[in-house]
Structures are given as C-alpha cells and as structure tokens.
C-alpha positions in Angstrom: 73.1 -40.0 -89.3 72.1 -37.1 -91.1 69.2 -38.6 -92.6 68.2 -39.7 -89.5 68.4 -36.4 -87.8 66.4 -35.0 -90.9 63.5 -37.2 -90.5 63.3 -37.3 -86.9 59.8 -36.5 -85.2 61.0 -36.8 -81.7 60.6 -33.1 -80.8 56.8 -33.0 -82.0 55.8 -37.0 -81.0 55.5 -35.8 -77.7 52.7 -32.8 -78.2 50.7 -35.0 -81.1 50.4 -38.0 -78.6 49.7 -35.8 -75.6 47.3 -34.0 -77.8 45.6 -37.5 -78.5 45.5 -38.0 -75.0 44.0 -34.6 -73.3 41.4 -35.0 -76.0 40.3 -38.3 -74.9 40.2 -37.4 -71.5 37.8 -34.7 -72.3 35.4 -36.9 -73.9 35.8 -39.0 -70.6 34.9 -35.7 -68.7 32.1 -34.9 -71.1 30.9 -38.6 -70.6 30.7 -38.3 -66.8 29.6 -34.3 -66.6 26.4 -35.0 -69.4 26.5 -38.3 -69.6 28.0 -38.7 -73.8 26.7 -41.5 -75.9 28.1 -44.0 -77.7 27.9 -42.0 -80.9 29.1 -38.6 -79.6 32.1 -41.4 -78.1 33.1 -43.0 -81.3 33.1 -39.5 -83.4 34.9 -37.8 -80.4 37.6 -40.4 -80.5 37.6 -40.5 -84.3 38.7 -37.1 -84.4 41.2 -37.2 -82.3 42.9 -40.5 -83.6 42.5 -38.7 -87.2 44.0 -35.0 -86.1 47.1 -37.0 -84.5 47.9 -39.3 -87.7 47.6 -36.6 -90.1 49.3 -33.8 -87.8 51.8 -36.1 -87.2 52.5 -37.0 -90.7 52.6 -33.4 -91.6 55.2 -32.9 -89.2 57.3 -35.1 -90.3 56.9 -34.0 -94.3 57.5 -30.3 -92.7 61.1 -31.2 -91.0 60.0 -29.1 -88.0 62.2 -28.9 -85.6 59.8 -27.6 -83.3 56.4 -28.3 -82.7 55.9 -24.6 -81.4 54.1 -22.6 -79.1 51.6 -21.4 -81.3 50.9 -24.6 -82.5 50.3 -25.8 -79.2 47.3 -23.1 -78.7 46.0 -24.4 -82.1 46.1 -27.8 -80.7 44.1 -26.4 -77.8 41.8 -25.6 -80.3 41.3 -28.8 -81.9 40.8 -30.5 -78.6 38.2 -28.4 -77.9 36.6 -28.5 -81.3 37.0 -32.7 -81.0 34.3 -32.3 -77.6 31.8 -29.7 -79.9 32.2 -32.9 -82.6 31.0 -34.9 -80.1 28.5 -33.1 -78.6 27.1 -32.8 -82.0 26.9 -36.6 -83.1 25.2 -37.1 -80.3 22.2 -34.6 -80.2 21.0 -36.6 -83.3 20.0 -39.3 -80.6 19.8 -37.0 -77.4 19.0 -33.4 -76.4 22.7 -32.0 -76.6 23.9 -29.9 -73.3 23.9 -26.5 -75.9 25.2 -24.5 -72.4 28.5 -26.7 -72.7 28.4 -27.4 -76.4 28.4 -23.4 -77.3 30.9 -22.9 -74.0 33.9 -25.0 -76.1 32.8 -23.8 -79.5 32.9 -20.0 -78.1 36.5 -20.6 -76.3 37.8 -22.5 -79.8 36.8 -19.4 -81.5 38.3 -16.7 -79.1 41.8 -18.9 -79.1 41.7 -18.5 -82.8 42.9 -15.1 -82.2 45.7 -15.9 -79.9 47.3 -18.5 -82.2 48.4 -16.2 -84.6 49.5 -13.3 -82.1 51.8 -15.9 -80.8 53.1 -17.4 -84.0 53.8 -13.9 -84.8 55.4 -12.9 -81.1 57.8 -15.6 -80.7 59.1 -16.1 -84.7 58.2 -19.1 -85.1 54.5 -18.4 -87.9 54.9 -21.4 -90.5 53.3 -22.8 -93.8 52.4 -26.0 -91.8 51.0 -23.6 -88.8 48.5 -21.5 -91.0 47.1 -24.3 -92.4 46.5 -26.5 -89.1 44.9 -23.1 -88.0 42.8 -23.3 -91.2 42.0 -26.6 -91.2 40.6 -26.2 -87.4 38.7 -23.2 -87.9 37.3 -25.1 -91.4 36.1 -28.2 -89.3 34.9 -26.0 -86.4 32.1 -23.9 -89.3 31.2 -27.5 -90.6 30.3 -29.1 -87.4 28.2 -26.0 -86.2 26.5 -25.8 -89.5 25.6 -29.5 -88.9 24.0 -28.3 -85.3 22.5 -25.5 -86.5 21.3 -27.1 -90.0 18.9 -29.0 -87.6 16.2 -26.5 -86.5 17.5 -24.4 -89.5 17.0 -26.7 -92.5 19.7 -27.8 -94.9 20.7 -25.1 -96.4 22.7 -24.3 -93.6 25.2 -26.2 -94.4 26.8 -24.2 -97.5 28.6 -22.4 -94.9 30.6 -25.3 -93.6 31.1 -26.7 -96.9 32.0 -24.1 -99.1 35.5 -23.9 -98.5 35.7 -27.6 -99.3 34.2 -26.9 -102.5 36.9 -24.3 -103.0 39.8 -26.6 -102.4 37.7 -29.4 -104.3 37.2 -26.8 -107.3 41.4 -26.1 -107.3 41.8 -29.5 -108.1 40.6 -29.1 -111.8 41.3 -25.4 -111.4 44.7 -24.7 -110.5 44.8 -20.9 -111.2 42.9 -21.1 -107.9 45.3 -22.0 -106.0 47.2 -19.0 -106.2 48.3 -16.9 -103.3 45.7 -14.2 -102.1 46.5 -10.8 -101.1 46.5 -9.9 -97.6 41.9 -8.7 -96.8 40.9 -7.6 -93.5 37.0 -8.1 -95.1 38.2 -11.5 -95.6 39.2 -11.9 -92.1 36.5 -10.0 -90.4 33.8 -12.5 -92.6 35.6 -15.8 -91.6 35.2 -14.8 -88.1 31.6 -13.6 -88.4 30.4 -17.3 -89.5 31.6 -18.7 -86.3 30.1 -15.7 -84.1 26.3 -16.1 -86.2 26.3 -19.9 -85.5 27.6 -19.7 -82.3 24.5 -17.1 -81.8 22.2 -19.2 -83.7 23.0 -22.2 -82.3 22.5 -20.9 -78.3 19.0 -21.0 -79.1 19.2 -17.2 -77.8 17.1 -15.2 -80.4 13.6 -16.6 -81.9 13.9 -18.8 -85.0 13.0 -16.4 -87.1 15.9 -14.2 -86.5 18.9 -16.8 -85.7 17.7 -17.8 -90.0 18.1 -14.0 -90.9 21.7 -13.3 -89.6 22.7 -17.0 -90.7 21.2 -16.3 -94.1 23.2 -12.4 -93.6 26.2 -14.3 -92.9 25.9 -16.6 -96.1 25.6 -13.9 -97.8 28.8 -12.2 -96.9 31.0 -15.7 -97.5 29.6 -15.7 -100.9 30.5 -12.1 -101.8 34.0 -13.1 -100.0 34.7 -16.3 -101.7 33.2 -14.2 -104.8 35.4 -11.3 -104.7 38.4 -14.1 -104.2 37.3 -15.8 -107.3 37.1 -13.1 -109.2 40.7 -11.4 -108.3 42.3 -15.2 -108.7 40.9 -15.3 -112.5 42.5 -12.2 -113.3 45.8 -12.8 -112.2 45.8 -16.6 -113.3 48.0 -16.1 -116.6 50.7 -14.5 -114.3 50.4 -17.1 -111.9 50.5 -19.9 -114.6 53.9 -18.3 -115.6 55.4 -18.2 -112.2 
C-alpha cells in the first residue's frame, strides 16, 4: 500500500490530461477563427501530446502530491505557447494571423510573472515548478526566434538556442551546472528577449530597427550567459567538492 500511495499520480492525472485537452481545443478554435493548416495542426498537437507525457512523467519521478496552483498558471502558459507553435509552423506555408499570433505570445509572457508570485503566495514554489516555468519560457524564445528569423535572417535564432547550448555544454561540463546566485540583470535580460521579439515580430517598427533592438537584445544574453560562465568557472573546484 505504501508503495502504491508513493507512486500514485492520481492527484496531477487530472490537470495533465485536461491540459492536453484545452490545448487541443484551442487549435480547434484557431482552425475555425483563421482557418490553421495541416502543419500548424500536426505541430500544435505535437506539442501538446509531448508537454503531457513528459510533464506527466515528471510528476510522477517528483512524488507530488499536488499538482499546484501555480503550476496550473504555468500550464496556462504552455497552452498558449502550444497555439504561437502552431501559428508558427504554419506561416511557412501561409501568411500567419501576427494580430492573434503576438496576442498569445504577449499573454504567455505577462503570465510568466504571475506564476511565480503565486508559487511564492500559496507555499507551494518547487524544483519541478521552476523548471516547467523554464522550460516554457525556453520554448516560447525558440519558437519566436523561428518567426522572426524569417524576415530577420538566421542569425536570429541564437537567441532561442543558446540556452540549449548551455544545458548541451553541462553535459561534458559539469562545473556548469552549479547553482547560480540569485541576478535581477539576469532576470530583467530573460524578459527583455521575449518583449524585443514580441516587438519585432508585430511587424510594428521598420526592418531596419526591429534587427537593431534584436541584435541589442543578443547582445545582452551573451554578456548574461557570459557573466554566468564566467562566475560558474570560478567557483567550480568548490562545487566539485560539494
């Protein structure tokens, strides 16, 4: 019985499946409102069958008890990154509706700042909470890199992919995978790459200057992961020993 209890994941089933579900009713919506294709279909459900098995998974490897209210916003979140996704597979085929595809990526970006004030609020901030918040905000850079690498070029893409190289890098590197101190500059540059491509991708200032602040903002992600670099190789003998 008490192995059982330990590994059951009926408390978070529930809010993975529903999850699963709302997201594949808003690619129905998005399909009936501006008309999705088959690509921006088959990406859209992609995702979401992906985000439940491996959120699911993680939950049960986490013994949660809870799935958790701030979790649920986060969830939110990835629904509404899962319908940016598809909007974005399919402008490769189709002029994408940017009015509804910057709409969800703005409202994905303004929850990012409630999911933590209500992890915080009601106890219940975990391990397996920061990094689905993470993870979402990771994907969400990516996939508007990919937009925005279209009129852009390229080169974009660094953005999206850089923290993938990071984690990639701590493979063969473990000293940097140590813990990093608390940064508000860190913070305030993470959410800066989501407001420049959310600008840049609106289509709202000339070409000209959407490439200046998105180049600006690469800038700043360098100097951040940089700075983060640089503070993890001076601490990685103590970390080694811990």
């Amino acid at each position: 019985m008490a192995v059982q209890e330990r590994y059951d994941t009926r408390p978070f089933a529930p809010d993975t499946t529903a999850g699963m579900g709302v997201q594949l009713l808003v690619l129905e919506v998005l399909c009936r409102v501006v008309g999705l294709g088959t690509a921006g279909w088959l990406t859209g459900s992609a995702f979401a069958v992906v985000t439940w098995a491996v959120l699911t998974f993680a939950l049960r490897r986490s013994w949660s008890g809870s799935f958790g209210p701030a979790n649920r916003v986060t969830l939110a979140r990835a629904t509404l990154v899962g319908g940016v996704t598809a909007l974005v597979a399919d402008s490769f085929d189709r002029q994408a509706p940017v009015a509804v595809l910057i709409a969800l990526a703005t409202v994905a970006l303004i929850l990012d700042a409630v999911d933590g004030q209500v992890a915080r609020r009601t106890g219940t901030a975990t391990p397996l909470g920061a990094r689905f918040d993470m993870e979402v905000d990771a994907f969400l850079i990516l996939v508007l890199c990919v937009y925005v690498a279209m009129p852009l070029g390229a080169w974009v893409l660094s953005i999206g992919l850089m923290r993938y190289a990071f984690v990639a890098a701590s493979w063969a590197l473990p000293w940097l995978r140590g813990a990093l101190p608390h940064s508000m500059a860190r913070k305030t540059v993470a959410a800066l790459q989501g407001i420049v491509l959310v600008v840049a991708g609106a289509g709202i200032v000339p070409r000209a200057s959407a490439a200046a602040l998105v180049a600006v903002a690469l800038a700043l992600l360098v100097w951040s992961f940089g700075r983060d670099i640089a503070w993890l190789w001076r601490v990685r003998e103590r970390v080694a020993t811990v």
